[in-house]
mmCIF file as Biopython writes it, N, C-alpha, C and O atoms, coordinates in Angstrom:
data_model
#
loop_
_atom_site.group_PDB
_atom_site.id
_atom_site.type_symbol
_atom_site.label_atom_id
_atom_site.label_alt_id
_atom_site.label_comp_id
_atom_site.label_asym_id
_atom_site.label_entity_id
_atom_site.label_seq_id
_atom_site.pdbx_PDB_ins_code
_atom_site.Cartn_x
_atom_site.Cartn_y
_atom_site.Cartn_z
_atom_site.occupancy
_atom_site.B_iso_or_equiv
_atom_site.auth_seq_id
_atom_site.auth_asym_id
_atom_site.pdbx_PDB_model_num
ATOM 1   N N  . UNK A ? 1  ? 185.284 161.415 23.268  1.0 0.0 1  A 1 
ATOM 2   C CA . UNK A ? 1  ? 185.703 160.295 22.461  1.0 0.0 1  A 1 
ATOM 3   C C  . UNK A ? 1  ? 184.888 159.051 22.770  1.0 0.0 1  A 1 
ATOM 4   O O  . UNK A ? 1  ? 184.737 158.256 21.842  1.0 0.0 1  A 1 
ATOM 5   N N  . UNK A ? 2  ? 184.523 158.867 23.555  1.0 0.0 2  A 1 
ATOM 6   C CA . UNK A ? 2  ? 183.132 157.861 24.333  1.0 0.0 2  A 1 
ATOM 7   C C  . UNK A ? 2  ? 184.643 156.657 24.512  1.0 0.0 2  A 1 
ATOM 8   O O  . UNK A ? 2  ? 184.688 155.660 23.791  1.0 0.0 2  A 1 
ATOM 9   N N  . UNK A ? 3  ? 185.496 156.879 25.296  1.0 0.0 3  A 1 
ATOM 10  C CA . UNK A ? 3  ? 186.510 156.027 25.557  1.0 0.0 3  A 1 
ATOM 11  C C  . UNK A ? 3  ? 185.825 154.920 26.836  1.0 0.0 3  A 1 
ATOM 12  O O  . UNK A ? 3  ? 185.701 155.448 27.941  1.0 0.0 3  A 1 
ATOM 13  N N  . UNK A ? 4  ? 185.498 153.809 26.742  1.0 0.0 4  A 1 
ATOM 14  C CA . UNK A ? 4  ? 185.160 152.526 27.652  1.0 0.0 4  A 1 
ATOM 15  C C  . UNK A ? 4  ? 185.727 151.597 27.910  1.0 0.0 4  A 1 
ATOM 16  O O  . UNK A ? 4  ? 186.582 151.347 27.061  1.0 0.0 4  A 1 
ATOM 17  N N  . UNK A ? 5  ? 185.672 150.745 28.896  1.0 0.0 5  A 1 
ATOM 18  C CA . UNK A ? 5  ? 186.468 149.844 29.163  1.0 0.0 5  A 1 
ATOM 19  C C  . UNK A ? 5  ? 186.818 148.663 28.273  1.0 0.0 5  A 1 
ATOM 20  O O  . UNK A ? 5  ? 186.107 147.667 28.405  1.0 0.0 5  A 1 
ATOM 21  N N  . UNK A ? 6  ? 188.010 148.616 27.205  1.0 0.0 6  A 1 
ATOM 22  C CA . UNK A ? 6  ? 187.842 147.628 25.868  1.0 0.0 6  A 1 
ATOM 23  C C  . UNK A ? 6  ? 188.154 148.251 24.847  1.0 0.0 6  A 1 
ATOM 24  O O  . UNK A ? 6  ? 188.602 147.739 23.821  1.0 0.0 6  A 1 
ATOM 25  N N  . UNK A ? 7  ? 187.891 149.726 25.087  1.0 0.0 7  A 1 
ATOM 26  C CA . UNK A ? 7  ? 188.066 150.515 23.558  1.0 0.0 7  A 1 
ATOM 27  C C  . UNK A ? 7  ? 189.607 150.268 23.072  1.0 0.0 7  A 1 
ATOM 28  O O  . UNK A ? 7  ? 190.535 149.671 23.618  1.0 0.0 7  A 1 
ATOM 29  N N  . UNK A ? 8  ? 189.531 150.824 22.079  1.0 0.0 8  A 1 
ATOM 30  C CA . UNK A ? 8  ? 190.983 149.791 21.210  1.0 0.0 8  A 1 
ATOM 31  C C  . UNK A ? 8  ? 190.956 151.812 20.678  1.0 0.0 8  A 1 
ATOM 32  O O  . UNK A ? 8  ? 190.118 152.473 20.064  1.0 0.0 8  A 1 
ATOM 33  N N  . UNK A ? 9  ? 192.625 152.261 21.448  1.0 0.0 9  A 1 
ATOM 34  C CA . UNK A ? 9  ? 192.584 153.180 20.638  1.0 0.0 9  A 1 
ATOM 35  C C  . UNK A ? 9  ? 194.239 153.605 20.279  1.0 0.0 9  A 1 
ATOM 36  O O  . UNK A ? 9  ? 194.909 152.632 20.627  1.0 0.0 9  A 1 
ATOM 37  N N  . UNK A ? 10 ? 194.924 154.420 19.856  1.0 0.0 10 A 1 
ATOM 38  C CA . UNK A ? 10 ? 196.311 154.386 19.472  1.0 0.0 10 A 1 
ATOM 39  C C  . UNK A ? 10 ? 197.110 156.020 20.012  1.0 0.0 10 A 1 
ATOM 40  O O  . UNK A ? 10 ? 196.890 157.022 19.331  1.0 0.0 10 A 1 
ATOM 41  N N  . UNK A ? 11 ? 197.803 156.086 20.976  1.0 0.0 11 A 1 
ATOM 42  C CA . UNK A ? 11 ? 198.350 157.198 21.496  1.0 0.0 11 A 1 
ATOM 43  C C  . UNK A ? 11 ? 199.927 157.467 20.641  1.0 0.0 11 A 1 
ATOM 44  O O  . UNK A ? 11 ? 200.913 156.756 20.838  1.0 0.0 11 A 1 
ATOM 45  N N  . UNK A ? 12 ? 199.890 158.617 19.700  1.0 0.0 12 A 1 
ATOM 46  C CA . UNK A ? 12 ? 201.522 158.680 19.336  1.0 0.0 12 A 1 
ATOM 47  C C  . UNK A ? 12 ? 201.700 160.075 19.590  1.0 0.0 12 A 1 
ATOM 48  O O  . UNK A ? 12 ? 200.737 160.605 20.143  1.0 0.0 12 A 1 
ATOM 49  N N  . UNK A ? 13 ? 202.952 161.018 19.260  1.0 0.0 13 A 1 
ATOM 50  C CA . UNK A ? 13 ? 203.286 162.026 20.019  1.0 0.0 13 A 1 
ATOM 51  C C  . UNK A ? 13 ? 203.115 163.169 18.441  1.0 0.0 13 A 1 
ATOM 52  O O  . UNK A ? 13 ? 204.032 162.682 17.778  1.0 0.0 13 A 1 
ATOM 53  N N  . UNK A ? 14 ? 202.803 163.767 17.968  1.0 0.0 14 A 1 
ATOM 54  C CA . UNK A ? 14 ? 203.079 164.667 17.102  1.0 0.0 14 A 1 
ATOM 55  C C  . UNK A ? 14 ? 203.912 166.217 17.293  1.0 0.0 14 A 1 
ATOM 56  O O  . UNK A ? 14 ? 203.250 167.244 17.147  1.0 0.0 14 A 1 
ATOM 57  N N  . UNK A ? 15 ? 205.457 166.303 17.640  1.0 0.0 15 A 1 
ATOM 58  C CA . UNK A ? 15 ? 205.641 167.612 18.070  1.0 0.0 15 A 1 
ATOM 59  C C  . UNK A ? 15 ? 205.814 167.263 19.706  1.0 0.0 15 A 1 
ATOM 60  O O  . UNK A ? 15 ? 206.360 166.323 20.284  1.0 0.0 15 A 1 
ATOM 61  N N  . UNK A ? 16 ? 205.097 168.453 20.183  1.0 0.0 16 A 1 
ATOM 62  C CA . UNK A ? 16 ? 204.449 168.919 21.636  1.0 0.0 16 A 1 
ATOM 63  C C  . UNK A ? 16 ? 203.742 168.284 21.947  1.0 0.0 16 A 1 
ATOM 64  O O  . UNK A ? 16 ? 203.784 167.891 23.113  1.0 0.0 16 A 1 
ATOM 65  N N  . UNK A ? 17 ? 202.560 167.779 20.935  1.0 0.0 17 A 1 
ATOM 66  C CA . UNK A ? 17 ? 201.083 167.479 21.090  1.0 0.0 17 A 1 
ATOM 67  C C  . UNK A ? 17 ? 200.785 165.646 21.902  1.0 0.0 17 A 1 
ATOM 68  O O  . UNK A ? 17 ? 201.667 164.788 21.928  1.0 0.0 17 A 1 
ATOM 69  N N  . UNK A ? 18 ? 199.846 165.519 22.277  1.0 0.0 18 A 1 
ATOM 70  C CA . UNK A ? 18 ? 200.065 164.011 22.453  1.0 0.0 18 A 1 
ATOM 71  C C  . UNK A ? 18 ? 198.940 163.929 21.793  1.0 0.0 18 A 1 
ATOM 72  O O  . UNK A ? 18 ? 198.249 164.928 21.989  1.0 0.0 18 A 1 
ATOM 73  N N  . UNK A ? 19 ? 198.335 162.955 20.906  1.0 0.0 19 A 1 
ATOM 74  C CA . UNK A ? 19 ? 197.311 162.782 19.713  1.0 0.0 19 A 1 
ATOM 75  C C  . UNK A ? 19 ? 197.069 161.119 20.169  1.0 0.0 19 A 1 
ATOM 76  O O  . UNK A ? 19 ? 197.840 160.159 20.144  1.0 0.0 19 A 1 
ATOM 77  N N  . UNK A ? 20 ? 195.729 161.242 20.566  1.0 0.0 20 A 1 
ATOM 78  C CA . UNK A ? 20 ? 194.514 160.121 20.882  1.0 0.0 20 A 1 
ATOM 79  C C  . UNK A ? 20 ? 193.575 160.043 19.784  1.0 0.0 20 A 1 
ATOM 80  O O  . UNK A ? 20 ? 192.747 160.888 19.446  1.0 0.0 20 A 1 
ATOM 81  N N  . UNK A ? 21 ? 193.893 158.563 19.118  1.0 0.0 21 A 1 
ATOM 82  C CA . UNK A ? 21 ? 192.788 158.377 18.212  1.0 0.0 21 A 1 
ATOM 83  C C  . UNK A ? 21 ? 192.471 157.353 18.205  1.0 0.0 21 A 1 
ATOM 84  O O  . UNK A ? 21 ? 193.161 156.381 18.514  1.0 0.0 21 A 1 
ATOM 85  N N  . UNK A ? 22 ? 190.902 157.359 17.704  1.0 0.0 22 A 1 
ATOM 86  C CA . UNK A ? 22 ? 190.054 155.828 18.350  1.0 0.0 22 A 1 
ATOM 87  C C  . UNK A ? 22 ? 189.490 155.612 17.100  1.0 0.0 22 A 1 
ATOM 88  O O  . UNK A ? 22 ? 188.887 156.500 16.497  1.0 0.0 22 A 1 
ATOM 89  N N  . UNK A ? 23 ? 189.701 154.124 16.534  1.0 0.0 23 A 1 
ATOM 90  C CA . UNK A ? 23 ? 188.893 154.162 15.448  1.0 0.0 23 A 1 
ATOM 91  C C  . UNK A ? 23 ? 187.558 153.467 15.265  1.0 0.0 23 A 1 
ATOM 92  O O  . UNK A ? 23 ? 187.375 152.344 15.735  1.0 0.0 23 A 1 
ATOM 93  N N  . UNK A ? 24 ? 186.811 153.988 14.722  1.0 0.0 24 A 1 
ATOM 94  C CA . UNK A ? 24 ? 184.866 153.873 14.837  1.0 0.0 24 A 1 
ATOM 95  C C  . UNK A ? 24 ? 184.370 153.550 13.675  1.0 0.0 24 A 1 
ATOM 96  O O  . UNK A ? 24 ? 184.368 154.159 12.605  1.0 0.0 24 A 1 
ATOM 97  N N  . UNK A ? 25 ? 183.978 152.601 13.963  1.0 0.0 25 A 1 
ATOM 98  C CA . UNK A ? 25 ? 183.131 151.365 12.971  1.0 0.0 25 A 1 
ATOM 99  C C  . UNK A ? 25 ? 181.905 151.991 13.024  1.0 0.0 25 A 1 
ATOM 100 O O  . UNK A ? 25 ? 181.094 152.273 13.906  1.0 0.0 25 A 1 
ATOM 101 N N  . UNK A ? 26 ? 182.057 152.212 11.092  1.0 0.0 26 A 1 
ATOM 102 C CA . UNK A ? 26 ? 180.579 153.105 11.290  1.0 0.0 26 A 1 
ATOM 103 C C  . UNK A ? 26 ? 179.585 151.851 10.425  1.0 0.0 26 A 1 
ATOM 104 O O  . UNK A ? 26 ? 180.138 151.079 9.641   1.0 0.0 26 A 1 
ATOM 105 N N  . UNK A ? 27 ? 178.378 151.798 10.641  1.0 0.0 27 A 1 
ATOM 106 C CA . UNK A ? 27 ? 177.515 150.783 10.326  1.0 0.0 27 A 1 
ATOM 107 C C  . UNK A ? 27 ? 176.239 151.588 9.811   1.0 0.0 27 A 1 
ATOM 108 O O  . UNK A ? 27 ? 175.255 151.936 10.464  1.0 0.0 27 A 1 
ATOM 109 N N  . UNK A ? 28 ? 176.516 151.785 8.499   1.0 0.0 28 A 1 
ATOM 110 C CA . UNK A ? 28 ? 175.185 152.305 7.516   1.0 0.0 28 A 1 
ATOM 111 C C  . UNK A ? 28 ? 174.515 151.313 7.208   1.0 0.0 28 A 1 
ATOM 112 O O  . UNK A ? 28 ? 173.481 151.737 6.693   1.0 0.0 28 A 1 
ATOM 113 N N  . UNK A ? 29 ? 174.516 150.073 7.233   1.0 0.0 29 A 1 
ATOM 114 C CA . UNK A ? 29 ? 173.628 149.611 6.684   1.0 0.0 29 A 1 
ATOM 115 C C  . UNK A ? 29 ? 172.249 149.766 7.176   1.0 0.0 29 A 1 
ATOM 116 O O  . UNK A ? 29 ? 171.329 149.697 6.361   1.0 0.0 29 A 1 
ATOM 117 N N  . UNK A ? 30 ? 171.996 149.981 8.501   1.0 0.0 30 A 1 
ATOM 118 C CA . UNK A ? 30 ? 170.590 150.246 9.078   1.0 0.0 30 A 1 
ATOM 119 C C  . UNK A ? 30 ? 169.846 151.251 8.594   1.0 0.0 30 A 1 
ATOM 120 O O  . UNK A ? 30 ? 168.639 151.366 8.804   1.0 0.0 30 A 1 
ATOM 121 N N  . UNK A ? 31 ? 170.718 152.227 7.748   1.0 0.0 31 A 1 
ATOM 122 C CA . UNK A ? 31 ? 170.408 153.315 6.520   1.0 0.0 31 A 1 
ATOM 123 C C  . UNK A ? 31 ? 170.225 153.125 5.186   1.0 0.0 31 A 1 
ATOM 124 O O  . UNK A ? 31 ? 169.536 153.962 4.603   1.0 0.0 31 A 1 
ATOM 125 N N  . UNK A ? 32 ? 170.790 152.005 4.420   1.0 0.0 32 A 1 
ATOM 126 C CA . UNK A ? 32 ? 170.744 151.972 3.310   1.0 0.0 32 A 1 
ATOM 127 C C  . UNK A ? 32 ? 168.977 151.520 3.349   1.0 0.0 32 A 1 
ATOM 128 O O  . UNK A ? 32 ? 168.319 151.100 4.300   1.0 0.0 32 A 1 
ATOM 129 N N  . UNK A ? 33 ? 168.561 151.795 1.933   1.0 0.0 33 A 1 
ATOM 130 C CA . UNK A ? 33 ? 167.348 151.638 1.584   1.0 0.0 33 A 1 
ATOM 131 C C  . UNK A ? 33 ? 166.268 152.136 2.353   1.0 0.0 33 A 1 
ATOM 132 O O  . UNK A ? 33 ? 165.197 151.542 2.230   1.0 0.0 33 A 1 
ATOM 133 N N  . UNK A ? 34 ? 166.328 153.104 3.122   1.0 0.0 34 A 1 
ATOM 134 C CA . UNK A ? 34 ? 165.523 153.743 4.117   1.0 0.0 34 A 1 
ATOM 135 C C  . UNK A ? 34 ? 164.716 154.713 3.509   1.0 0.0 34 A 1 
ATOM 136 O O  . UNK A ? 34 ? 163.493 154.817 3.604   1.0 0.0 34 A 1 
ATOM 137 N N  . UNK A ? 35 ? 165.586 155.497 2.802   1.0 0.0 35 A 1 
ATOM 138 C CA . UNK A ? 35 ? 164.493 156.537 1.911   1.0 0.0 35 A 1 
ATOM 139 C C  . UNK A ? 35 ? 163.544 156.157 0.686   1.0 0.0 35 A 1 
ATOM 140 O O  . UNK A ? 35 ? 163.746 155.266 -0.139  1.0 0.0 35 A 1 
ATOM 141 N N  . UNK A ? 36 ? 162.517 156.990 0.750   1.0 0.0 36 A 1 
ATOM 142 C CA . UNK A ? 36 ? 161.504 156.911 -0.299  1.0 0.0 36 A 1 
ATOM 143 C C  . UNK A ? 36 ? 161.986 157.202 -1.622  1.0 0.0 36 A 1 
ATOM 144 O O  . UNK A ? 36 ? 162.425 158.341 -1.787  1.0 0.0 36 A 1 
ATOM 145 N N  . UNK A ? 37 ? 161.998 156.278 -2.765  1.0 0.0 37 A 1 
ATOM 146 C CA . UNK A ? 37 ? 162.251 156.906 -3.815  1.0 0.0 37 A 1 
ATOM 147 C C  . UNK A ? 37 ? 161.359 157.599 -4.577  1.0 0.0 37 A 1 
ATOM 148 O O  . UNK A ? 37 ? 160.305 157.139 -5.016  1.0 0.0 37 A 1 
ATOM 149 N N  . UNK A ? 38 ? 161.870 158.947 -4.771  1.0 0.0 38 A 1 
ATOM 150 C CA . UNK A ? 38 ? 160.547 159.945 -5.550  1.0 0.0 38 A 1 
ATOM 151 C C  . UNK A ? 38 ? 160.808 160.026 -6.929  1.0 0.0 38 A 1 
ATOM 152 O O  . UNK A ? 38 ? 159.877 160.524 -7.562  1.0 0.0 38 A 1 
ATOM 153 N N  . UNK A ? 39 ? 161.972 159.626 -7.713  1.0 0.0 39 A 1 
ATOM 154 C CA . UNK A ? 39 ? 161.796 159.673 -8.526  1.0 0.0 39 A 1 
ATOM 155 C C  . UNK A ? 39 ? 163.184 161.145 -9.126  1.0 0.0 39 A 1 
ATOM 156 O O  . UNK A ? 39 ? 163.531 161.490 -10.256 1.0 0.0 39 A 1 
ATOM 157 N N  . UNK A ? 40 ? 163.551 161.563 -7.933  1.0 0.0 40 A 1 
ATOM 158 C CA . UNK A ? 40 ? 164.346 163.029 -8.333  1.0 0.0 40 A 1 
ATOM 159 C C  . UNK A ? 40 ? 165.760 162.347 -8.288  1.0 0.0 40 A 1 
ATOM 160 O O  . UNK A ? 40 ? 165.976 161.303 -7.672  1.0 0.0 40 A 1 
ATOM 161 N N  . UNK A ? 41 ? 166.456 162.865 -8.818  1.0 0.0 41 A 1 
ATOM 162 C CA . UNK A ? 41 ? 168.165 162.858 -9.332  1.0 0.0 41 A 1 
ATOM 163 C C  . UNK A ? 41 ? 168.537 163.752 -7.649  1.0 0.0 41 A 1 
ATOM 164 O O  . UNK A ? 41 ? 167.962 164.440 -6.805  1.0 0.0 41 A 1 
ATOM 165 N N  . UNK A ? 42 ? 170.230 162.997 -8.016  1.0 0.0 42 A 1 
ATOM 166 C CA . UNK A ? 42 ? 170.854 163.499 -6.172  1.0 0.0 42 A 1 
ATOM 167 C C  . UNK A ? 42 ? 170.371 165.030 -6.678  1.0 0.0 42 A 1 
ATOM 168 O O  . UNK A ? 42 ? 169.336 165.407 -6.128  1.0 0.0 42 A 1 
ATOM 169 N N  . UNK A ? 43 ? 171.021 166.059 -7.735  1.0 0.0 43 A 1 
ATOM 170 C CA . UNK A ? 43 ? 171.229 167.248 -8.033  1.0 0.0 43 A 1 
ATOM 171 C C  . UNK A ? 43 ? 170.138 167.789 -8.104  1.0 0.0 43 A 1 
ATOM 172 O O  . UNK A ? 43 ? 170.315 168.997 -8.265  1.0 0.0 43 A 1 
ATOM 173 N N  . UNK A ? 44 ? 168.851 167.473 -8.062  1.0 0.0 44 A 1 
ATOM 174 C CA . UNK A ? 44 ? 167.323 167.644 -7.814  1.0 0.0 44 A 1 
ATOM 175 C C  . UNK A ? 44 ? 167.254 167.445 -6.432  1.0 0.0 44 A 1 
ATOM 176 O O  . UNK A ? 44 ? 167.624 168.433 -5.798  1.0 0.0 44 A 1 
ATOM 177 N N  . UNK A ? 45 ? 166.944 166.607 -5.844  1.0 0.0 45 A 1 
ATOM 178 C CA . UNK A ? 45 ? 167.271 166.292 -4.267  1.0 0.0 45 A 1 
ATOM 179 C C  . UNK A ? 45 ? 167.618 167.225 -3.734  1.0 0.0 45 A 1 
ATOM 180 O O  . UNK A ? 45 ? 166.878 167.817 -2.949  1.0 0.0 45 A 1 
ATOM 181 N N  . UNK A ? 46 ? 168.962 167.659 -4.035  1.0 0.0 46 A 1 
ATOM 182 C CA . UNK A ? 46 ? 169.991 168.664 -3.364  1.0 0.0 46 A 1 
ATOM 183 C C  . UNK A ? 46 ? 169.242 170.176 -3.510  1.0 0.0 46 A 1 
ATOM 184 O O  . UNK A ? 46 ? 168.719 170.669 -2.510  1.0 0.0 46 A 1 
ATOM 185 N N  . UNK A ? 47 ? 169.228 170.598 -4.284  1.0 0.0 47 A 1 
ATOM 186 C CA . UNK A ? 47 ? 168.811 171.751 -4.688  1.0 0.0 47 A 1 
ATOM 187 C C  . UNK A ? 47 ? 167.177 171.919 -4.168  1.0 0.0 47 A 1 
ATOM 188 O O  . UNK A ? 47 ? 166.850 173.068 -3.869  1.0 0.0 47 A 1 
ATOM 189 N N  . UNK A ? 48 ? 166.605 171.331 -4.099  1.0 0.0 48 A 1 
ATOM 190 C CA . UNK A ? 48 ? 165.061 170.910 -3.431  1.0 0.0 48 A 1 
ATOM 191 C C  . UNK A ? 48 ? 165.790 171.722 -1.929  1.0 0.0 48 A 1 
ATOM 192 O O  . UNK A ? 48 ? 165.522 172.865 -1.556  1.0 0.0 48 A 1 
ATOM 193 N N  . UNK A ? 49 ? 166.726 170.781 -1.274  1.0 0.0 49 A 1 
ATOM 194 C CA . UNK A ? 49 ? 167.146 170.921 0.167   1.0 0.0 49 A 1 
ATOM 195 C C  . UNK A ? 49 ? 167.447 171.965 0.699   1.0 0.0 49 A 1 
ATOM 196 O O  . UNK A ? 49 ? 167.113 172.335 1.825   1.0 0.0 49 A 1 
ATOM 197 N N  . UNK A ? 50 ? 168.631 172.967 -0.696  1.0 0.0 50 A 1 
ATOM 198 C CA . UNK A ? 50 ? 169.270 173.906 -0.139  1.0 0.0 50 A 1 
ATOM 199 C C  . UNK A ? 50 ? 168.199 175.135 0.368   1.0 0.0 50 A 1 
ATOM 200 O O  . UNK A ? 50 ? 166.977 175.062 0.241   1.0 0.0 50 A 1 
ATOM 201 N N  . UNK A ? 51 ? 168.922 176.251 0.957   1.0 0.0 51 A 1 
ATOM 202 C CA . UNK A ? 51 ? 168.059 177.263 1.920   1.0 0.0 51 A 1 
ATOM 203 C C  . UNK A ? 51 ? 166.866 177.335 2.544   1.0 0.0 51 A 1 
ATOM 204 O O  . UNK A ? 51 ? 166.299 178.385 2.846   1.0 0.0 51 A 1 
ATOM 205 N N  . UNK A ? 52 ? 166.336 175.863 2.812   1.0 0.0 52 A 1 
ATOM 206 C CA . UNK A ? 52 ? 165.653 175.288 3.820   1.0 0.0 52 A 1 
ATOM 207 C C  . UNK A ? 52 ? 165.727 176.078 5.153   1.0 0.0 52 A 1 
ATOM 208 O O  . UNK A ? 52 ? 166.846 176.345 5.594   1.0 0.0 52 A 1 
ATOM 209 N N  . UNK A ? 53 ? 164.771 176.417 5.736   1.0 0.0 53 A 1 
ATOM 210 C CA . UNK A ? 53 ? 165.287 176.592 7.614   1.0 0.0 53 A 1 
ATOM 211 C C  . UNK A ? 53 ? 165.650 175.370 8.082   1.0 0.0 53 A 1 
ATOM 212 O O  . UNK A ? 53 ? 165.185 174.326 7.624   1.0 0.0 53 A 1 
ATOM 213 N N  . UNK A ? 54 ? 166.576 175.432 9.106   1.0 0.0 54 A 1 
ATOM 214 C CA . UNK A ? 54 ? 166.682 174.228 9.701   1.0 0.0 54 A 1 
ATOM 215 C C  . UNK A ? 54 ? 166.708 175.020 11.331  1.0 0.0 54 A 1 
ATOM 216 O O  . UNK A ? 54 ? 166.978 176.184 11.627  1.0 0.0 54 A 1 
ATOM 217 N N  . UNK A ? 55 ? 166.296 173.820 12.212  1.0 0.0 55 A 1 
ATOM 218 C CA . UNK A ? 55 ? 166.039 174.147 13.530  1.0 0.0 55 A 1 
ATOM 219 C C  . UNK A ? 55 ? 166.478 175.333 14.250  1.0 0.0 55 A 1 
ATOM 220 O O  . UNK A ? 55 ? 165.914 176.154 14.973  1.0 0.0 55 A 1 
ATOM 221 N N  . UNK A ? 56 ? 168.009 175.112 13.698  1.0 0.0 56 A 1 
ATOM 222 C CA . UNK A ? 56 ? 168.720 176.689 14.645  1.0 0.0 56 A 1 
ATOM 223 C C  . UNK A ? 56 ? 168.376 177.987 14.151  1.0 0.0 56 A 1 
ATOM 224 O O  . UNK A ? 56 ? 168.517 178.957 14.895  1.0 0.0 56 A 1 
ATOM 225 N N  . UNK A ? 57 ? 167.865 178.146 12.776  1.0 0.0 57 A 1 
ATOM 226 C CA . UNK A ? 57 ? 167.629 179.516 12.006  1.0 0.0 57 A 1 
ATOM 227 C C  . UNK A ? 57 ? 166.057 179.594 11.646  1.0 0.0 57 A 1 
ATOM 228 O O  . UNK A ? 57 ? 165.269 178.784 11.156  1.0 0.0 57 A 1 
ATOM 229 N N  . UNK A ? 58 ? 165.942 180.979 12.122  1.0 0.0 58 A 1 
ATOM 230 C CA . UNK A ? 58 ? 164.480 181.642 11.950  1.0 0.0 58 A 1 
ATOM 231 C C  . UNK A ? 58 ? 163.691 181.377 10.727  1.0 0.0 58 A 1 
ATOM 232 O O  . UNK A ? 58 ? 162.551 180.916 10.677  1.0 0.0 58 A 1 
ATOM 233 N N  . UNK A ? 59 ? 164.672 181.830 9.476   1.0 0.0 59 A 1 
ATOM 234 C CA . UNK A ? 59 ? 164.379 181.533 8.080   1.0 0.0 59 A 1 
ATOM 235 C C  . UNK A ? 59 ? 165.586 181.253 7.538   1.0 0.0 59 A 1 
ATOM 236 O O  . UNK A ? 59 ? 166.676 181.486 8.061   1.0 0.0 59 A 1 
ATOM 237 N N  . UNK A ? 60 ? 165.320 180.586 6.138   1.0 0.0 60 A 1 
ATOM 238 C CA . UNK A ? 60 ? 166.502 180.266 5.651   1.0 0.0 60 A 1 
ATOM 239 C C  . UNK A ? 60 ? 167.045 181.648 5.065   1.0 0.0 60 A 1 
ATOM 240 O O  . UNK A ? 60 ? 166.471 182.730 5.180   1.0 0.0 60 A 1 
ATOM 241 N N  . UNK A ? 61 ? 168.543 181.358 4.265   1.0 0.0 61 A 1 
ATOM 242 C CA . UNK A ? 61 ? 169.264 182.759 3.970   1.0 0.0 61 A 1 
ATOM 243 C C  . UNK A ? 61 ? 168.619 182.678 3.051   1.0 0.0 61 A 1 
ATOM 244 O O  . UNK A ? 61 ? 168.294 181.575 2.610   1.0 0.0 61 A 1 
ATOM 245 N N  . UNK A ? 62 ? 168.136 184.138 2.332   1.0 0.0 62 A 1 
ATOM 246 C CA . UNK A ? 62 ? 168.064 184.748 0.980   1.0 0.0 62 A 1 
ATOM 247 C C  . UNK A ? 62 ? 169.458 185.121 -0.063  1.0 0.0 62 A 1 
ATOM 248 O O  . UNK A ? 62 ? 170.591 185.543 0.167   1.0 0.0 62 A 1 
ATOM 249 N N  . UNK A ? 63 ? 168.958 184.854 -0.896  1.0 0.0 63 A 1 
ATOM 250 C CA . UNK A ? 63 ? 170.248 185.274 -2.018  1.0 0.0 63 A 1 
ATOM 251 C C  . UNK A ? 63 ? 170.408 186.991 -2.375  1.0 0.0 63 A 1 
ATOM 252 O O  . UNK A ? 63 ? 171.282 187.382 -3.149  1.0 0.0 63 A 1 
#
């Protein structure tokens, strides 16, 4: 949970369970406008992407 000295987080009981949750300020903006625009639609984009290898797999899956 990267719990530190300051963290702001909320302990309630669900049941049995005891449930720790921390809430995380997420900050995209250091992302927005980062990519190159090529000119392709998300659904172009996407489909470009799918069955790619990615690091953990040898090759991507075949259909």
């Amino acid at each position: 949970m990267g719990l530190k000295p300051g963290s702001n987080f909320q302990i309630s009981l669900d049941g049995q369970r005891l449930v720790i949750e921390k809430k995380v300020a997420l900050d995209l903006s250091r992302w927005v406008g980062k990519a190159v625009d090529d000119g392709l639609s998300h659904d172009e984009a996407l489909s470009e992407l799918r069955d790619r290898a990615v690091p953990w797999q040898a090759e991507p899956k075949k259909p």
